[in-house]
C-alpha positions in Angstrom: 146.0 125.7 114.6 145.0 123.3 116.8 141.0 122.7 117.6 139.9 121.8 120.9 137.2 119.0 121.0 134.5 119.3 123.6 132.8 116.5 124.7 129.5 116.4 126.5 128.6 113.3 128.7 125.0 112.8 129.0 124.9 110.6 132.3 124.2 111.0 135.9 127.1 111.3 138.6 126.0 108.4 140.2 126.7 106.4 137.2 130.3 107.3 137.5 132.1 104.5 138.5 136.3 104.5 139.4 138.3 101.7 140.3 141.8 102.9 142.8 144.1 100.8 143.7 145.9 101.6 146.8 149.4 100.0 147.7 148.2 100.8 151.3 145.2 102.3 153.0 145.4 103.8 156.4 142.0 102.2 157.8 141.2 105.3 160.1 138.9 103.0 163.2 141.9 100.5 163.8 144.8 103.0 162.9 146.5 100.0 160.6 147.5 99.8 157.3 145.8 97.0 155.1 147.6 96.4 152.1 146.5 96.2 148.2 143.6 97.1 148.6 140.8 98.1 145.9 138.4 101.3 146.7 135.2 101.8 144.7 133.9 105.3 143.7 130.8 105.7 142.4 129.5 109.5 142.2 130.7 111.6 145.5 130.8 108.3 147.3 132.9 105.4 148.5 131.0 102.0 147.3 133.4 98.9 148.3 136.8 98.8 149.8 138.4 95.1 149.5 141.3 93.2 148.7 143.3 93.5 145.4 141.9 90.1 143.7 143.0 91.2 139.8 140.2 93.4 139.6 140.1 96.0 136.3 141.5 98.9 138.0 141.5 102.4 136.3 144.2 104.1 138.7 146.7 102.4 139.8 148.3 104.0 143.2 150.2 100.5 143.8 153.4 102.1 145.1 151.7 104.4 147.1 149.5 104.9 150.3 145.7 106.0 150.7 144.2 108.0 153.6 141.0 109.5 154.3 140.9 113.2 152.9 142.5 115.0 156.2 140.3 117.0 158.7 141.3 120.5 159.9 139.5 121.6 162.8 140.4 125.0 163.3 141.4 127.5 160.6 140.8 131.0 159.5 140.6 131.5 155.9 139.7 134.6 155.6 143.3 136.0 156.9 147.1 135.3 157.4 148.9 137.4 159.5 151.9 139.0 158.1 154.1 142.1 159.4 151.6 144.6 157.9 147.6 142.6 159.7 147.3 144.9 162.0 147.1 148.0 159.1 145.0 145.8 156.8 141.8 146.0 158.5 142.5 149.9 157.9 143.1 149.2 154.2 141.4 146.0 152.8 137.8 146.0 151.4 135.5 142.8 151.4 136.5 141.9 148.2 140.1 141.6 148.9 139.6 139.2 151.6 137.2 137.4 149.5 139.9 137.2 146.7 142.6 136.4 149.4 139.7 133.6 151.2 139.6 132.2 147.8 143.7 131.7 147.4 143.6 130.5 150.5 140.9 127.6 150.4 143.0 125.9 147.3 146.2 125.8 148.9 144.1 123.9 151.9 142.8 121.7 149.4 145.7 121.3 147.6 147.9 121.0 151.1 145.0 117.5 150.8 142.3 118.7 153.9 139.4 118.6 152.4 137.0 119.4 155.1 137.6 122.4 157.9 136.2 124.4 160.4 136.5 128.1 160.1 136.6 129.4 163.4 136.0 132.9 163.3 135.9 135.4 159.5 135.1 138.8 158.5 132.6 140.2 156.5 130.8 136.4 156.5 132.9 135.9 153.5 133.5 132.3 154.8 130.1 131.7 154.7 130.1 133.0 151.0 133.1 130.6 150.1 131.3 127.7 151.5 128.6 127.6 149.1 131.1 128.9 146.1 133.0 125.6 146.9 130.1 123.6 147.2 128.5 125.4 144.0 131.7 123.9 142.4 132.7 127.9 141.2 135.5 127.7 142.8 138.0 125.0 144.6 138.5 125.0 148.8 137.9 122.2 151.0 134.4 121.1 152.5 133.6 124.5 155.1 131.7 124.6 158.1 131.9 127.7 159.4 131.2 130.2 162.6 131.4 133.3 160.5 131.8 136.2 163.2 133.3 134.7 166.3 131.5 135.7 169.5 133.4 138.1 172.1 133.0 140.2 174.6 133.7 143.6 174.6 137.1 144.9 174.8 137.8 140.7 174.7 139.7 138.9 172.1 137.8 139.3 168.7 136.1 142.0 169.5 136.4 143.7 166.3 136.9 147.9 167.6 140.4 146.5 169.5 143.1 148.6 168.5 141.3 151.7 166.4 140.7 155.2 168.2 137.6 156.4 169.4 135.4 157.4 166.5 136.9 154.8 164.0 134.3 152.3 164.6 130.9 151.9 165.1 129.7 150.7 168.4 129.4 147.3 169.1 127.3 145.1 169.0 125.8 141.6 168.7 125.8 141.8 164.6 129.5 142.7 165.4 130.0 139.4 167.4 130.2 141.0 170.8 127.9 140.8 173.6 127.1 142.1 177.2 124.6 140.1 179.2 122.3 137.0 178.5 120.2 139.1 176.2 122.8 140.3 173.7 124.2 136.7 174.4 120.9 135.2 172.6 120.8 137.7 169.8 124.3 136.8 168.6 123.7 133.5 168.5 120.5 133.9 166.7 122.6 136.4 164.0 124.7 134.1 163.5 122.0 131.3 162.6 120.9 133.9 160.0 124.3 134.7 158.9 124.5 131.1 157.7 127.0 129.6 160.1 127.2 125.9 161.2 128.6 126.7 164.3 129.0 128.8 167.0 133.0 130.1 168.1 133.4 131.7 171.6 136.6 133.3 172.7 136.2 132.6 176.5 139.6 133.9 177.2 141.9 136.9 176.1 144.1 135.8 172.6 147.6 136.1 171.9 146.9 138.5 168.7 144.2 140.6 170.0 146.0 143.9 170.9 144.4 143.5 174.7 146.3 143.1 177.7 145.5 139.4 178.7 146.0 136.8 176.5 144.0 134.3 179.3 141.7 136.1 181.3 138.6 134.7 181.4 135.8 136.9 179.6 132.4 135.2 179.4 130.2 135.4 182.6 128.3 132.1 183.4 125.6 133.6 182.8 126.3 134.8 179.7 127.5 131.3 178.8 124.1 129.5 179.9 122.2 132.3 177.5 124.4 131.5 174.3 124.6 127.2 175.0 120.6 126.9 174.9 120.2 129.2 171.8 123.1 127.7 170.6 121.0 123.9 171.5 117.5 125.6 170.3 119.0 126.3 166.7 121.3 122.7 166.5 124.4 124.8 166.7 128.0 123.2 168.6 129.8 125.2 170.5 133.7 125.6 170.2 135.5 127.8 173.0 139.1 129.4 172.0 140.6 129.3 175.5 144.2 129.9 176.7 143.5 130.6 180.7 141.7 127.9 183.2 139.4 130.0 184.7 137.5 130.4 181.3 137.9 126.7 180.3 136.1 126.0 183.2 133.5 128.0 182.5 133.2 126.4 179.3 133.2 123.0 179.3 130.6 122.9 182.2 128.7 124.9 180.1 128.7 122.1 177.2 131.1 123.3 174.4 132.0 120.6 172.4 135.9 121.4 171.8 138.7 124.0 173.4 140.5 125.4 171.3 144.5 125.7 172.3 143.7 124.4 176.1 147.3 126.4 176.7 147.1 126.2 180.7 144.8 123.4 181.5 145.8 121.6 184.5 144.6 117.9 186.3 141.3 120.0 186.9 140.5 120.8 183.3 141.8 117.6 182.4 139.1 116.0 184.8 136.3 118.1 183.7 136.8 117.6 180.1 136.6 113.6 180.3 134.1 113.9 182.1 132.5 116.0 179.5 133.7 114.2 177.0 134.8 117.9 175.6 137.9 117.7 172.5 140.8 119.4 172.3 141.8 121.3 169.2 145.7 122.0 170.4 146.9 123.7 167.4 150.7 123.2 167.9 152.0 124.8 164.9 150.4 128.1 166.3 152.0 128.1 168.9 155.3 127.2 167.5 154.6 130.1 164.8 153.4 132.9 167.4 156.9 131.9 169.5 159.2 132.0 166.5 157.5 135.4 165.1 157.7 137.0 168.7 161.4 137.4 168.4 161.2 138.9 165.1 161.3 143.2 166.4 158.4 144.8 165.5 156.6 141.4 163.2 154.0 142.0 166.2 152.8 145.6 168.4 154.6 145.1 171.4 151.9 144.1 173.5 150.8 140.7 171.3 155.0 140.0 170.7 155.0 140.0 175.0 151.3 137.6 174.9 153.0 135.7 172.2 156.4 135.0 173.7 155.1 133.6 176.8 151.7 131.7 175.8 153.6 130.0 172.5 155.9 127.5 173.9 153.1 126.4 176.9 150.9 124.5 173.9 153.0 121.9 173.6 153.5 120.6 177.0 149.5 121.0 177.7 148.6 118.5 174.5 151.2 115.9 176.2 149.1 116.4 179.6 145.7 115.8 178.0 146.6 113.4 175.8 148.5 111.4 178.1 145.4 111.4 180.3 142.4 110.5 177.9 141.2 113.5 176.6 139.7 113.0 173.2 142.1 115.1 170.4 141.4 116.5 167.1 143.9 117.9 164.5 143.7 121.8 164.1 146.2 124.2 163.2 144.7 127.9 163.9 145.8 128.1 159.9 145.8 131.9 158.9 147.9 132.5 162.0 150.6 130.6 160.2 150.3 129.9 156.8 148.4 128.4 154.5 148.9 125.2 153.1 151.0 124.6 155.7 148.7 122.3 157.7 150.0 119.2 157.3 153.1 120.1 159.7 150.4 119.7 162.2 151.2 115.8 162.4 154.6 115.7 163.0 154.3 118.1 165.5 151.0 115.8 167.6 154.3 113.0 166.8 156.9 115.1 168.2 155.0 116.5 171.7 154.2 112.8 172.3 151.3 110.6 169.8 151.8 107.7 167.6 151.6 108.3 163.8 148.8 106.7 163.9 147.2 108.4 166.6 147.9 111.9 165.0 146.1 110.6 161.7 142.9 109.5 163.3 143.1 113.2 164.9 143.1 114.8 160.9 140.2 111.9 160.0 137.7 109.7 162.4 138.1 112.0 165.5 137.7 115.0 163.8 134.3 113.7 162.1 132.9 113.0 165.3 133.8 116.4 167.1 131.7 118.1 163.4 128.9 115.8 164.1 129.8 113.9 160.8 131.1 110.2 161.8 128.5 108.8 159.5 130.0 110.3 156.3 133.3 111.5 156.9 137.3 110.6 158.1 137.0 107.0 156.6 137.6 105.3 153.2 134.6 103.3 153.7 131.2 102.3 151.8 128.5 104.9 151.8 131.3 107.9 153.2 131.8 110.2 150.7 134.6 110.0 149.0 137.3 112.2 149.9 140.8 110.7 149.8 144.6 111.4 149.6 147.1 109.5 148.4 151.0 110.0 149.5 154.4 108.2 148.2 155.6 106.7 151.8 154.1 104.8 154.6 152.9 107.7 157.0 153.1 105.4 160.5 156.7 104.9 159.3 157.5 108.8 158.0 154.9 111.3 159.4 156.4 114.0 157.9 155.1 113.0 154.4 152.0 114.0 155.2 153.5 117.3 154.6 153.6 116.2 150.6 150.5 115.1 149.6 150.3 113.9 145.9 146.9 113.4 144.8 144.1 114.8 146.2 140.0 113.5 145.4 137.1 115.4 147.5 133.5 114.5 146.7 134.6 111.5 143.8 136.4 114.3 142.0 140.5 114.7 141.5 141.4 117.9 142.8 145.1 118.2 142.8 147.6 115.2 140.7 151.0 114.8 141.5 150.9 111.2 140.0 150.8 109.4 136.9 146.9 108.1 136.7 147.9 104.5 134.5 
């Protein structure tokens, strides 16, 4: 019988100290590739990156190529929408989408994002995950989360859409939905006791609500002034899930910090969000996923298959527009509307609808740091960040698809996932 030896390590984490070597690094400001290079890990942290110069190296990557661990700006781990979503909120318990939240979150990590935003949960079960993952119980990338997304009612998340009368409670704030400037503050507030990082408006109708209008907008401005100061008053940003122009508007003069899908922005969107320096999270593989699902008879309830045939296939073309004119992109992928684990299609497709390789990376790392509020410690492989990194067997500026297979996988100075021999 064999024994199994434990072996206890008296020592602190910061006296950890790993040597990688990295056949090339994708340098995240510039958007270039520096070759043989040398990163330092000591603890959660990045210590030195510099030239290969024969230094004693402990894992040697020399064939391969090193990015920042990747950035996912919108996801929903809490869900994935299948034929049978719209009777699972009739049939699953808080547990069960804790259990599912939990399968989800490793194949995020393992798919090599190790930070998201969850846009929008149930049950505050992200919230819960978060600190599981940080509490090391359990594997997922680094979460900062909305909990309940905010709505309006009848609006897209609202949760009562789609059940009878007498099914659910009324809502209310605690439910994410609000009437007025009053109930506006209270949500906020809610959801600064709820334990979110940051607050997740739908200012327009949704493709996968079952509501009419899939852009109509659905925030009043007064409303919207209400939720931005509590939202200021308790350090909160504000991200606005918008499909239609007239609620865009609303929200970026406002002061949201990002738009979620931006499906029919036009020159005056475009304007207004340069000049509020307000991102765009286009999440192409959504809409790609919503169109191809739309066609399937009866994967959707008529009414979201009619929202999701025609909004789909508009995302695209609106990311060219903005990006082409200078609005400032990060990488999300609405994740849970397709799968998970899936969101490292997201690049190819920023490629394909009209960005450089490089240009989609810096989406997934540096730009996606700064729209979180985070540039000082995230989306670089650089001294004092902490050290989350990926590693992947081709050069991604020449093959953006790789990013698809990501081979080794280190969040917080600690291998997650290893596809690699580590000699």
């Amino acid at each position: 019988m064999k024994k199994i030896i434990l072996i206890s390590l008296f020592c602190s984490q910061s006296a950890w100290s790993l040597n990688i070597k990295c056949g090339g690094l994708f340098e995240a400001k510039t958007g270039n590739i520096l070759n043989e290079q040398v990163v330092t890990i000591e603890g959660n942290k990045f210590v030195a990156v510099e030239p290969f110069k024969n230094q004693a190296i402990d894992h040697d990557f020399s064939e391969q190529f090193c990015l920042p661990g990747l950035m996912d700006m919108h996801t929903h781990l809490t869900f994935e929408i299948n034929p049978n979503s719209y009777l699972e909120k009739y049939e699953l318990n808080p547990a069960d989408v804790a259990y599912n939240a939990a399968l989800f979150a490793q194949r995020t990590l393992d798919a090599g994002f190790t930070t998201v935003r969850d846009l929008g949960d149930s049950y505050n079960v992200s919230v819960s995950l978060k600190k599981a993952i940080k509490q090391g119980k359990i594997p997922g990338p680094r979460i900062f989360t909305t909990a309940k997304s905010l709505a309006t009612t009848g609006g897209h998340a609202d949760p009562s859409n789609g059940y009878r009368d007498g099914l659910f409670p009324h809502t209310t704030p605690d439910h994410g939905v609000i009437n007025g400037p009053s109930d506006a503050i209270k949500a906020v507030r809610k959801r600064y006791q709820d334990g979110a990082d940051l607050i997740k408006i739908t200012a327009t109708g949704g493709v996968l609500s079952q509501a009419a209008s899939g852009d109509n907008a659905q925030f009043n401005q007064e409303e919207l002034k209400a939720l931005m100061a509590t939202a200021k008053d308790y350090g909160f940003k504000v991200a606005a899930h918008a499909h239609g122009k007239g609620g865009m508007k609303r929200a970026i003069e406002a002061g949201v910090a990002s738009i979620e899908h931006g499906t029919y922005l036009d020159d005056e969107i475009i304007k207004l969000m340069k000049k509020h320096g307000t991102y765009l999270v286009p999440t192409l593989i959504a809409g790609d996923w919503v169109s191809e699902k739309s066609k399937i008879e009866g994967f959707f309830p008529p009414v979201v298959a009619q929202k999701a045939a025609t909004i789909g296939p508009v995302i695209a073309g609106s990311f060219n527009k903005a990006f082409k004119a200078g609005v400032k992109i990060a990488l999300g992928t609405d994740s849970g509307v397709s799968e998970h684990g899936r969101n490292g299609e997201e690049f190819g497709l920023m490629v394909k609808y009209g960005m450089t390789p490089a240009e989609a990376l810096q989406a997934g790392t540096i730009h996606a740091a700064d729209l979180l509020g985070q540039s000082e410690q995230l989306g670089q492989i650089k001294s004092g960040f902490l050290a989350d990194m990926v590693v992947v067997d081709e050069n991604p500026l020449e093959n953006i698809s790789i990013m698809k297979q990501v081979k080794v996988v280190i969040k917080d100075g600690q291998i997650e996932k290893n596809q690699l021999s580590m000699n």
